[in-house]
N, CA, C and O of each residue as an XYZ file, in Angstrom:
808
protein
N      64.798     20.083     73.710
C      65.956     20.552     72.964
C      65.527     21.745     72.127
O      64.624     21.737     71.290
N      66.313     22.794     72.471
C      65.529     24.316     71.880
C      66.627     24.813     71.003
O      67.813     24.523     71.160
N      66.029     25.774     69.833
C      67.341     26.088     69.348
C      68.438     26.624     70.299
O      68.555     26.259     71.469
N      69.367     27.688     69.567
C      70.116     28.338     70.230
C      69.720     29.577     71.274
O      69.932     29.660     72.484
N      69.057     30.527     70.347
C      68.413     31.442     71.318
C      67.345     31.503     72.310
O      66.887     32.397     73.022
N      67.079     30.187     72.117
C      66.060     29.830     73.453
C      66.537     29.442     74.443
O      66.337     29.902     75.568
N      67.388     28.335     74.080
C      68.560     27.580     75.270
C      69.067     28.630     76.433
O      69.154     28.292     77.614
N      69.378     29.900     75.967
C      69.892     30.556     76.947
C      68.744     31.370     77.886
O      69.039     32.239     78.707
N      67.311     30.882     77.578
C      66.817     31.901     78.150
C      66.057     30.915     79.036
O      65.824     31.192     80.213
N      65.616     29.606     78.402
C      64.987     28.587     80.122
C      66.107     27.231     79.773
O      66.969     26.898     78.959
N      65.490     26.804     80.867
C      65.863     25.626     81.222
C      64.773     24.546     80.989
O      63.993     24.297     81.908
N      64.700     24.026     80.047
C      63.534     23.315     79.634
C      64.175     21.752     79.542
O      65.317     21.429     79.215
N      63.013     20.875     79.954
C      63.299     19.650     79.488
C      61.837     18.766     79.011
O      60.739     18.656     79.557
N      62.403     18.216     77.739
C      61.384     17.880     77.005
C      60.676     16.286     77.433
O      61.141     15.196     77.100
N      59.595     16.498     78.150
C      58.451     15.681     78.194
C      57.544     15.079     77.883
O      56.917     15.496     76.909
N      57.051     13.761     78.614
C      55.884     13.281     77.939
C      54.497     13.804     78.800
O      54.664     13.826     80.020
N      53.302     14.181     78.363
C      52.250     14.720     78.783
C      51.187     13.399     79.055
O      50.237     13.162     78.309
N      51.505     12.650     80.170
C      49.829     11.749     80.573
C      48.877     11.910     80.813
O      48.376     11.675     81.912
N      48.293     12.392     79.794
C      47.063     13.196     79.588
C      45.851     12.300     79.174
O      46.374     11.364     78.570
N      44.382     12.092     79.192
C      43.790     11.679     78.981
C      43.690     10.499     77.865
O      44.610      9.680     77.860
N      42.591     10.349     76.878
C      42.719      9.062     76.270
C      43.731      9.079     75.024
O      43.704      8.008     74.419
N      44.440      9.838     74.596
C      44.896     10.211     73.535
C      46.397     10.112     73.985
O      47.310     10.422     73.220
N      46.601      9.676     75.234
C      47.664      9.178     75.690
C      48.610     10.564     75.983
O      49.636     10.501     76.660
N      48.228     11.528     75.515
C      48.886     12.921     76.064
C      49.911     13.141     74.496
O      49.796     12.687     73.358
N      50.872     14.039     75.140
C      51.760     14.634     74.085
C      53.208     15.033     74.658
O      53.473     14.754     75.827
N      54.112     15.663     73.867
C      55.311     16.075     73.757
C      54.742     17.411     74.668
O      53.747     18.046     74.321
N      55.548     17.730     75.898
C      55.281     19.510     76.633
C      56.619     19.680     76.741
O      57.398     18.799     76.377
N      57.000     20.778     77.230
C      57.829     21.407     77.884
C      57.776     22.201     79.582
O      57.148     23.119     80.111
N      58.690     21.349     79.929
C      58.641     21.759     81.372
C      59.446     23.004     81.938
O      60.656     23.191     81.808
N      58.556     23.797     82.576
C      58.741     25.321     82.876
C      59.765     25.420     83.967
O      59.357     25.111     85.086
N      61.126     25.825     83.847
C      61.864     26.306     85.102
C      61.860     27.547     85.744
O      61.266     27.865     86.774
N      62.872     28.474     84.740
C      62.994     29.375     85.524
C      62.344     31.118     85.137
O      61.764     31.269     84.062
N      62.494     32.222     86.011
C      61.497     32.958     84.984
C      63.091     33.835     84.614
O      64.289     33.581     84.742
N      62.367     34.823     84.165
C      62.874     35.797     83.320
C      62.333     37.160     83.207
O      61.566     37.226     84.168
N      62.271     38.717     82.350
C      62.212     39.807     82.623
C      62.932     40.317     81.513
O      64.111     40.157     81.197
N      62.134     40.879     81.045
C      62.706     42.296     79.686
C      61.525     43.707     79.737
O      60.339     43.820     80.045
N      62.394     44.458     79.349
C      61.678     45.531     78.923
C      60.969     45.231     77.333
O      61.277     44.655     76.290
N      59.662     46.136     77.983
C      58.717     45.435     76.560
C      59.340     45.952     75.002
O      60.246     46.774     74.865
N      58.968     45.592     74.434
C      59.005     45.849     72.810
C      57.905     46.081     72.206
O      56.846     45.462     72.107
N      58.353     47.206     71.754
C      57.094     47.992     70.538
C      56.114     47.229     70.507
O      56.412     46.035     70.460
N      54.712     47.551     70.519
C      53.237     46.823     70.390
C      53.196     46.885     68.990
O      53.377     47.837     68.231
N      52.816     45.223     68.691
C      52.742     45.409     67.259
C      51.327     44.159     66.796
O      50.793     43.942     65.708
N      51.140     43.664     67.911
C      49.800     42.965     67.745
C      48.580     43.616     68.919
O      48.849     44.268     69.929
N      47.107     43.188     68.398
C      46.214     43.833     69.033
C      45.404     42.727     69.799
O      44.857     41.987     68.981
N      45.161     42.389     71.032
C      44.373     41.176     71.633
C      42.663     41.615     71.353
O      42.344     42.803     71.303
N      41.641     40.499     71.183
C      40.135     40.756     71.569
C      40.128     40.834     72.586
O      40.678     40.180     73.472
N      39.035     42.252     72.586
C      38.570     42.078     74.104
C      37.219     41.673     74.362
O      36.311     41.704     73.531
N      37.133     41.323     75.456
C      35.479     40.197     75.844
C      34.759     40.785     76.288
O      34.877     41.701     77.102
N      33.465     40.133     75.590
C      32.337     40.453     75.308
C      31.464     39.255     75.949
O      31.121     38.232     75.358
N      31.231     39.541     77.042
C      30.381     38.320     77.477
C      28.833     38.821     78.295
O      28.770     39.766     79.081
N      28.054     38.239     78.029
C      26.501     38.707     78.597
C      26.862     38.095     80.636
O      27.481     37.101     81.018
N      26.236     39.081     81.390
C      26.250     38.594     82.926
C      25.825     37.420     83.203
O      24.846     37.086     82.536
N      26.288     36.500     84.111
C      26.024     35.846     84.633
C      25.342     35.161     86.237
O      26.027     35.585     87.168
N      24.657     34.610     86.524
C      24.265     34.909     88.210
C      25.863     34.486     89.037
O      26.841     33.924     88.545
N      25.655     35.002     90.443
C      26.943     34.739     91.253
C      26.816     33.601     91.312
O      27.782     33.176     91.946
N      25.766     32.290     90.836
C      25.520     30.917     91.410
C      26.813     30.378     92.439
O      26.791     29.812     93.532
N      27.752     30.756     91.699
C      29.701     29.922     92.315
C      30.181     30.229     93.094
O      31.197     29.710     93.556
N      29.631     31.149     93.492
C      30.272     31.770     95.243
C      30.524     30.798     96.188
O      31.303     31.079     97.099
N      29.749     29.149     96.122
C      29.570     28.394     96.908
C      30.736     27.514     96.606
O      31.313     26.968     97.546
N      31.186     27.304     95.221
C      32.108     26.457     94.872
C      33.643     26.486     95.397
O      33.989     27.663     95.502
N      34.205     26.003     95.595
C      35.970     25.971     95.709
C      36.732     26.288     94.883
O      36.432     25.808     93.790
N      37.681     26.940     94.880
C      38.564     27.887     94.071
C      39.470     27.133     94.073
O      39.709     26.838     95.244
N      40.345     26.478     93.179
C      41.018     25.257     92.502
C      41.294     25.465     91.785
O      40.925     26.559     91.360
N      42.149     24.689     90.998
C      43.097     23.948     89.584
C      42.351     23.125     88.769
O      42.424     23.114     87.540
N      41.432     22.244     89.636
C      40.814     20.756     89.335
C      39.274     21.242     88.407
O      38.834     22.338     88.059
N      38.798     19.875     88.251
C      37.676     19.401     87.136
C      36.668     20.336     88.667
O      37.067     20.425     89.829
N      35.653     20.763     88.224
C      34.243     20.556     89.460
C      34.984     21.936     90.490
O      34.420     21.959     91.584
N      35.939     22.892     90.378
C      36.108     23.666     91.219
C      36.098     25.023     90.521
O      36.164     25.114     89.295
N      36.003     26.224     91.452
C      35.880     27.513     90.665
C      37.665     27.865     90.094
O      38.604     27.877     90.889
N      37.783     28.066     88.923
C      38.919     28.932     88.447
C      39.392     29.650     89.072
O      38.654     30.630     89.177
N      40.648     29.803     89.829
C      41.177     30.621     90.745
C      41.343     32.097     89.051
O      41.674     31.997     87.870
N      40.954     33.078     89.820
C      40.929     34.610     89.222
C      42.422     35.229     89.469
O      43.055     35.319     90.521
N      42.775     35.633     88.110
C      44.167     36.635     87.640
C      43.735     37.511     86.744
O      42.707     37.547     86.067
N      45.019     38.491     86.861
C      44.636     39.476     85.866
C      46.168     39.464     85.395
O      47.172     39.275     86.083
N      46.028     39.789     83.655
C      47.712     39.860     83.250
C      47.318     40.736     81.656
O      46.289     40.742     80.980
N      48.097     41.135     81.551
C      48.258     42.222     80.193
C      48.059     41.525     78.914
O      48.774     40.584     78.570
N      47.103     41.978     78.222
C      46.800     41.812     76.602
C      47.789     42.701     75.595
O      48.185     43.804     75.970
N      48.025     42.363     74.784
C      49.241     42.657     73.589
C      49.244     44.017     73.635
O      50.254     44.634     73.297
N      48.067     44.680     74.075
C      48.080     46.270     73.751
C      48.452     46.647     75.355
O      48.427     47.874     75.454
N      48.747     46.092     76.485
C      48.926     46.125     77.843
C      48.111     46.599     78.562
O      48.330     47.429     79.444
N      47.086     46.128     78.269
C      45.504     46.406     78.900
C      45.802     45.441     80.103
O      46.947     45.003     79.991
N      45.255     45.034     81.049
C      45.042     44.325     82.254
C      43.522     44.079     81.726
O      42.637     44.700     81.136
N      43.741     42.876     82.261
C      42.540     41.814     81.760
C      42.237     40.428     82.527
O      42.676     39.308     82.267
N      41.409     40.811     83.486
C      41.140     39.521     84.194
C      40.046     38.614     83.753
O      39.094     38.847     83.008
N      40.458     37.333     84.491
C      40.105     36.018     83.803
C      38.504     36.040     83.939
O      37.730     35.541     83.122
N      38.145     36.717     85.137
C      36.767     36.639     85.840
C      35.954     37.508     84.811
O      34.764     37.225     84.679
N      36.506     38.586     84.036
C      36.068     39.415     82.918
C      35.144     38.903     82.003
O      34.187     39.533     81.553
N      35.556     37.337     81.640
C      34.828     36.423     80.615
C      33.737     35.607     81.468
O      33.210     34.548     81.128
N      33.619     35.996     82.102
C      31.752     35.109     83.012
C      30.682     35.503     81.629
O      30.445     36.549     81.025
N      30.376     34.603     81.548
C      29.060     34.749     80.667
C      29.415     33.443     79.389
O      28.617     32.703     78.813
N      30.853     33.538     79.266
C      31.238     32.572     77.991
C      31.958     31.562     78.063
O      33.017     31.593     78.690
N      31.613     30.705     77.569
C      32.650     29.571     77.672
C      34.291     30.052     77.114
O      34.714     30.673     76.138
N      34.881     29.425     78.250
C      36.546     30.136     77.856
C      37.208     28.891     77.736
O      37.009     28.139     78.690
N      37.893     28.486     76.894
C      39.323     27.725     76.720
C      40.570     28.629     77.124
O      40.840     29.508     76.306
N      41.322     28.554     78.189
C      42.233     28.793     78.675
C      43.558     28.275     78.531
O      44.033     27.391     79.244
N      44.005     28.716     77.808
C      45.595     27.951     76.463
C      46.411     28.304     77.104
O      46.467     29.533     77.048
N      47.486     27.690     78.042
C      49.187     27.838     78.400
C      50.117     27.201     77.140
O      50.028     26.018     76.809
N      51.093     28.245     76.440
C      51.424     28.027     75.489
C      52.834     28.685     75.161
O      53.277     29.406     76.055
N      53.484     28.569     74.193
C      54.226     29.007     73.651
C      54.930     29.174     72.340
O      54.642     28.274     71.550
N      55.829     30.130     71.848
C      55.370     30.366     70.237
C      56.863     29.191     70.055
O      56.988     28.561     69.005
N      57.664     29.071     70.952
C      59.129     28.188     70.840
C      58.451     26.596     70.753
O      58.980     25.756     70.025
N      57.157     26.256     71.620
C      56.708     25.036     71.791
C      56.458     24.779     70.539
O      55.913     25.581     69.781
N      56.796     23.767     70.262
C      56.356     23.304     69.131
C      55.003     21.741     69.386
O      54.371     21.595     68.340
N      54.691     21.012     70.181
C      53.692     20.574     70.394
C      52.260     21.823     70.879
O      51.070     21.552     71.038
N      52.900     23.072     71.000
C      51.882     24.109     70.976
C      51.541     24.505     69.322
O      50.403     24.772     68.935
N      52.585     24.490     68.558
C      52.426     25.210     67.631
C      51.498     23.686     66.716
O      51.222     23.877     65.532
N      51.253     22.834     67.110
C      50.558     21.869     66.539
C      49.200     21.985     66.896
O      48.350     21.615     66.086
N      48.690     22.695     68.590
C      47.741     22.448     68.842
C      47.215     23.597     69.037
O      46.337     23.732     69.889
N      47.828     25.038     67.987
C      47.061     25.983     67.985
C      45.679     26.242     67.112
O      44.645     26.895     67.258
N      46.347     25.210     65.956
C      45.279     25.281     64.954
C      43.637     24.521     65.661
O      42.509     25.013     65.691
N      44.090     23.312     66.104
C      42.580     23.269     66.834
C      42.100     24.243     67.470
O      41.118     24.779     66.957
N      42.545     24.720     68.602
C      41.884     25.607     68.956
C      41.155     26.637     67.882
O      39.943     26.851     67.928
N      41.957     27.196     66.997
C      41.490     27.866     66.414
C      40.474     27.633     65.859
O      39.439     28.281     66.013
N      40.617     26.667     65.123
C      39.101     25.725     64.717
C      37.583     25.451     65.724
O      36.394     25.640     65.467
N      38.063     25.099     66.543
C      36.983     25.398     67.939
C      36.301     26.537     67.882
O      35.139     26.619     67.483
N      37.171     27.709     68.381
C      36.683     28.717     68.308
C      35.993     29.457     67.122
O      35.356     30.490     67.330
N      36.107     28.999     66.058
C      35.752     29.566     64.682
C      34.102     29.073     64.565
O      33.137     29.748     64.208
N      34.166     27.388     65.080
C      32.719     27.015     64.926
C      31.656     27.259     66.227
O      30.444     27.057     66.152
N      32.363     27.732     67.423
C      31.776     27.610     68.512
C      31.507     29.362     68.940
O      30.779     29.793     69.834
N      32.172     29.970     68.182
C      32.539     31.675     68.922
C      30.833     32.203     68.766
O      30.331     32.921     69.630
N      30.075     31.744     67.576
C      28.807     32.247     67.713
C      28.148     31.920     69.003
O      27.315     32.682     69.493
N      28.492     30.830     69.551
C      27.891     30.471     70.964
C      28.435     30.686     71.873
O      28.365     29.830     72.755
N      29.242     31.908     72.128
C      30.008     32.718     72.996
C      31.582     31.886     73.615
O      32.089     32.168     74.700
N      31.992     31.127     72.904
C      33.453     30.553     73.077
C      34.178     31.134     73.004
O      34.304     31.628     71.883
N      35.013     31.471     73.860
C      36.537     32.599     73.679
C      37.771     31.862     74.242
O      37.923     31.247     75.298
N      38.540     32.093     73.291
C      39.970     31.423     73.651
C      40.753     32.744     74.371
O      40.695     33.963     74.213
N      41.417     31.944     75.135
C      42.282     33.249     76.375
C      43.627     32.068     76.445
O      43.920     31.014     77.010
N      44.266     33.192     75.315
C      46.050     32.373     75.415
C      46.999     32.756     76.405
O      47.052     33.985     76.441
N      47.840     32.177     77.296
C      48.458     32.986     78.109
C      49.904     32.546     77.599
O      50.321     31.389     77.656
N      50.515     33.494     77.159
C      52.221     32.992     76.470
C      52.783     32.940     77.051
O      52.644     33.864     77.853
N      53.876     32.060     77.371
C      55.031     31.404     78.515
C      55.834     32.034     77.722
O      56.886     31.836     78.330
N      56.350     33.133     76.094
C      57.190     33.188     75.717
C      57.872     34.327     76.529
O      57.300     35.295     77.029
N      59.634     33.937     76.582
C      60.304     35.159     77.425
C      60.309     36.785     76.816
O      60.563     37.773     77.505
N      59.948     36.798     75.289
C      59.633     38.038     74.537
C      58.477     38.668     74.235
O      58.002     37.893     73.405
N      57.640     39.631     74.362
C      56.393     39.457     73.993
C      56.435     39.551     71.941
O      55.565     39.165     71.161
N      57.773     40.200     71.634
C      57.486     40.058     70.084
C      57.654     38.780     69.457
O      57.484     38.682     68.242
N      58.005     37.681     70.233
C      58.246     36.617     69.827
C      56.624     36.142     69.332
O      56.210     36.029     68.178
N      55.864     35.907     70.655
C      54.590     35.601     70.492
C      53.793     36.217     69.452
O      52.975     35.692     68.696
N      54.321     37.895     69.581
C      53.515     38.729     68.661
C      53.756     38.306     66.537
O      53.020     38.275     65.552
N      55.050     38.100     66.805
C      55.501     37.272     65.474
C      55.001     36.438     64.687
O      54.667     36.414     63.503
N      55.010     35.241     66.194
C      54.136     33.912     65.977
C      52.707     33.838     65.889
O      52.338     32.799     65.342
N      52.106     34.336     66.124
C      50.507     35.223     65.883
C      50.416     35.720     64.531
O      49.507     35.336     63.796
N      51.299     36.557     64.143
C      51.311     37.682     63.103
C      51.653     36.616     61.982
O      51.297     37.088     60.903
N      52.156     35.475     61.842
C      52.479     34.852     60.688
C      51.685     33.843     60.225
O      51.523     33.389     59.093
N      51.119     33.508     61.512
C      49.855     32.282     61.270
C      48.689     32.845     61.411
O      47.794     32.002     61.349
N      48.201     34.226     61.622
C      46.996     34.413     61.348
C      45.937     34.231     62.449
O      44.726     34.301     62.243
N      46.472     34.009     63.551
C      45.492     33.993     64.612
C      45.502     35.536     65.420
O      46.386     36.129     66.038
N      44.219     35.837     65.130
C      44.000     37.281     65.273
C      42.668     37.514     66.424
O      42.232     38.573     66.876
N      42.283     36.274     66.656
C      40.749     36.334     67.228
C      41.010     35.711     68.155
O      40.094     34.976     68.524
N      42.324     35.663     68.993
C      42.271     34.575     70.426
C      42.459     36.157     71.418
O      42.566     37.232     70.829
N      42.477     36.056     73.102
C      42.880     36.709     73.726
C      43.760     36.881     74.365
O      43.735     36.315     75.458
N      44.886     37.673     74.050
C      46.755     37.241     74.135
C      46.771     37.187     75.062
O      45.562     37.262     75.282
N      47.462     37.054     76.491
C      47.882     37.444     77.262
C      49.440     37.398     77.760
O      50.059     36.352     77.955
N      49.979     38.751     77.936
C      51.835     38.097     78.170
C      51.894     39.793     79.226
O      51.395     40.894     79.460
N      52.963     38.775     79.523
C      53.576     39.216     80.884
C      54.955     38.874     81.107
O      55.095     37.711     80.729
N      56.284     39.444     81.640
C      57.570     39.132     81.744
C      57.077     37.438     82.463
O      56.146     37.038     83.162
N      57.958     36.986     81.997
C      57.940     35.349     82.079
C      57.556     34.833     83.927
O      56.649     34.003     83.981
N      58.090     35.207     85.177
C      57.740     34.993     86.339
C      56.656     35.152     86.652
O      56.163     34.482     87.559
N      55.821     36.297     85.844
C      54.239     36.702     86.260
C      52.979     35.917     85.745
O      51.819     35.904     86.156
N      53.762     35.094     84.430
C      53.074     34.268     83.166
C      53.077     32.636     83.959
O      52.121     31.868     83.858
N      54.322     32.320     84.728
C      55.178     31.597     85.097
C      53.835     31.416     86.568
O      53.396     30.317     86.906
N      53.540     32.343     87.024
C      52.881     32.355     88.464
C      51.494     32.015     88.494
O      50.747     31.550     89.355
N      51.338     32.457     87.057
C      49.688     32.434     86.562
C      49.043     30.357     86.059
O      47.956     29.797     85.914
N      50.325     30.002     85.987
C      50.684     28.577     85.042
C      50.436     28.069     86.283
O      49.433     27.359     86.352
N      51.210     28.268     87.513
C      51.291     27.592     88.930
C      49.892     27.478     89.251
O      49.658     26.564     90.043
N      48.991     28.075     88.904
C      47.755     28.563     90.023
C      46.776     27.518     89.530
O      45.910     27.128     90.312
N      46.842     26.998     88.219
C      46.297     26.119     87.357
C      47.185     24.638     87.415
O      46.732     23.613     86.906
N      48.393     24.684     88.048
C      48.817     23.478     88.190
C      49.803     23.152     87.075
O      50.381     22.066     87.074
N      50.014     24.084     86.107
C      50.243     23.219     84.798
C      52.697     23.341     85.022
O      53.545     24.223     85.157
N      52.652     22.065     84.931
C      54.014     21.484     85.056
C      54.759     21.659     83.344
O      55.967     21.573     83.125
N      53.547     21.950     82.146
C      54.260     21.548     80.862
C      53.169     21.906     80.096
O      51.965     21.693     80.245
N      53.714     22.407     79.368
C      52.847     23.191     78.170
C      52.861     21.876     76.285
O      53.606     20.977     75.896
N      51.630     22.534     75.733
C      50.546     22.956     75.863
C      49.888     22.070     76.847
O      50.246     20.936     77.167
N      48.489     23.004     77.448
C      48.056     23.089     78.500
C      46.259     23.512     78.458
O      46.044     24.681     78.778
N      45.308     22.876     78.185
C      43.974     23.613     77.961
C      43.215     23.568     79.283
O      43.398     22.519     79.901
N      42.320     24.551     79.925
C      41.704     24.609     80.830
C      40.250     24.492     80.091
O      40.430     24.484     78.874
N      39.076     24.413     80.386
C      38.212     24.456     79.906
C      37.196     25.270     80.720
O      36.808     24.473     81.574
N      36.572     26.415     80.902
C      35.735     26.937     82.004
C      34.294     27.393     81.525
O      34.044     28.314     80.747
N      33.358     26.503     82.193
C      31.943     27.253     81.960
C      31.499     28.384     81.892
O      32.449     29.101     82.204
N      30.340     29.225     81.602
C      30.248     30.257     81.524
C      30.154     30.771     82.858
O      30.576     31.927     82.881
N      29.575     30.169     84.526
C      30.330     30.822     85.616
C      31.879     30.644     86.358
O      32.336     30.871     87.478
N      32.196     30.320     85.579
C      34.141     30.088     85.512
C      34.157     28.540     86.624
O      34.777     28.664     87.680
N      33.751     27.720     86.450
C      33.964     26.851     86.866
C      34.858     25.524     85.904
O      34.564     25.546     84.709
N      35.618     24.704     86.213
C      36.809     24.238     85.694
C      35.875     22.944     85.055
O      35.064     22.460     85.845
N      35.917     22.540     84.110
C      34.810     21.330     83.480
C      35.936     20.800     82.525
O      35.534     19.648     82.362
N      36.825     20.879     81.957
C      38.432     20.160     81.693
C      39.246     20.302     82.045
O      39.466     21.446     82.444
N      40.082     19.507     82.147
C      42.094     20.166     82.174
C      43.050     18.490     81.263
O      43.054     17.277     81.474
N      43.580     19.247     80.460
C      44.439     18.152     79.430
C      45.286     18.820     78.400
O      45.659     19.971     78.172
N      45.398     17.974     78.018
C      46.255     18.974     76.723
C      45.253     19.007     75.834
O      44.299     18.229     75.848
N      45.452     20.021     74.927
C      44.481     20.251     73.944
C      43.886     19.199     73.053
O      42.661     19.104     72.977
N      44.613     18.471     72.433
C      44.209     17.701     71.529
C      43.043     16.659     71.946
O      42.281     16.134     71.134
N      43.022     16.367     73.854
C      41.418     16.047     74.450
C      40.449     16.738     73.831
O      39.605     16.072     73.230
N      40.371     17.744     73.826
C      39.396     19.104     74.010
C      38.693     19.142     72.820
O      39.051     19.872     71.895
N      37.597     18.327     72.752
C      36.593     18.046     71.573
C      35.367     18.601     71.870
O      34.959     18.838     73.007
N      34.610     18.866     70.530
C      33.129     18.829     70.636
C      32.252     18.430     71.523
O      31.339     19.078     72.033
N      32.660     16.988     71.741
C      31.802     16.490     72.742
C      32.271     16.856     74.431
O      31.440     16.765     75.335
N      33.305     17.156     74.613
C      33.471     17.643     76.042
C      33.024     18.852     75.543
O      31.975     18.984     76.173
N      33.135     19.920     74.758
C      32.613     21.533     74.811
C      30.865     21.171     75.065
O      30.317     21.442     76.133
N      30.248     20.627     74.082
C      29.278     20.450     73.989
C      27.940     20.114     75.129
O      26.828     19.876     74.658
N      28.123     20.117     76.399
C      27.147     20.205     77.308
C      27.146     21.788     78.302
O      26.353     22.176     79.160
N      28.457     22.457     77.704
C      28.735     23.919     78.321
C      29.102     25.047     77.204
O      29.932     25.955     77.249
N      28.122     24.636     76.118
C      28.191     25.779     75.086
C      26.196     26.410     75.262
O      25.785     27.352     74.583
């Protein structure tokens, strides 16, 4: 149930997430896409900084799942840079499907943030990808809470929408977890996504 000006732009219906031991959470399920012309840049994404890694994963399977390689995209950072996922080899990435309307997102941004604050010295980078249909919406929702150190990513909603498919994810929030050779070592909703799962791939 979305306010008014959201209602007209998806078709959402509000879900339960059976997600690991924490019994999952409140998501939102993704219908249909959408398309605007952008709006003024008014937030700035990090860009990554990660040391090389060997090809070791060439051998692995390209997947959604726990134990397979991260299927590779590329989608625009707040400043409309193109920025692919494969870019971050070297660092552990948390991979956030999200939105600034979600409100079980807007609960589980602050962990992340927290993650990343204690873990970023050991090369942890958060890579948000916004399901929102505006990019100033997201840029708003960023700009008011202070998260300045994640890596935005937005795209008119079908391209954001296509990127969500490739990972499987039916309902947001949404955390991927990827080693430093992009191999998939979680998938849950965030509020799984502890110390001790980061902690054998930091």
């Amino acid at each position: 149930m979305l306010r008014s000006r959201h209602s007209r732009r998806f078709a959402i219906v509000l879900g339960l997430l059976a997600l690991g031991s924490a019994g999952g959470g409140l998501g939102y399920f993704l219908r249909r896409p959408g398309s605007l012309v952008l709006p003024p840049l008014t937030a700035q994404a990090s860009e990554p900084r990660c040391p090389p890694v060997s090809a070791a994963v060439l051998g692995i399977e390209v997947g959604p799942s726990v134990g397979q390689r991260a299927p590779d995209f590329s989608l625009p950072d707040l400043s409309s840079n193109p920025v692919a996922l494969s870019s971050f080899r070297g660092c552990v990435v948390i991979l956030d499907f999200w939105a600034s309307w979600c409100k079980p997102c807007q609960h589980t941004l602050p962990k992340l943030e927290a993650l990343r604050q204690k873990h970023a010295p050991r090369g942890l980078k958060v890579v948000a990808v916004s399901l929102d249909y505006r990019r100033e919406d997201a840029v708003r929702f960023l700009e008011a809470n202070g998260y300045r150190s994640f890596v935005v990513l937005w795209a008119p909603f079908a391209e954001t929408r296509a990127v969500a498919r490739l990972f499987g994810v039916e309902a947001i929030p949404r955390a991927v977890l990827l080693d430093r050779q992009g191999v998939i070592r979680f998938v849950g909703h965030p509020q799984d996504l502890t110390d001790d799962v980061l902690a054998p791939w930091l």
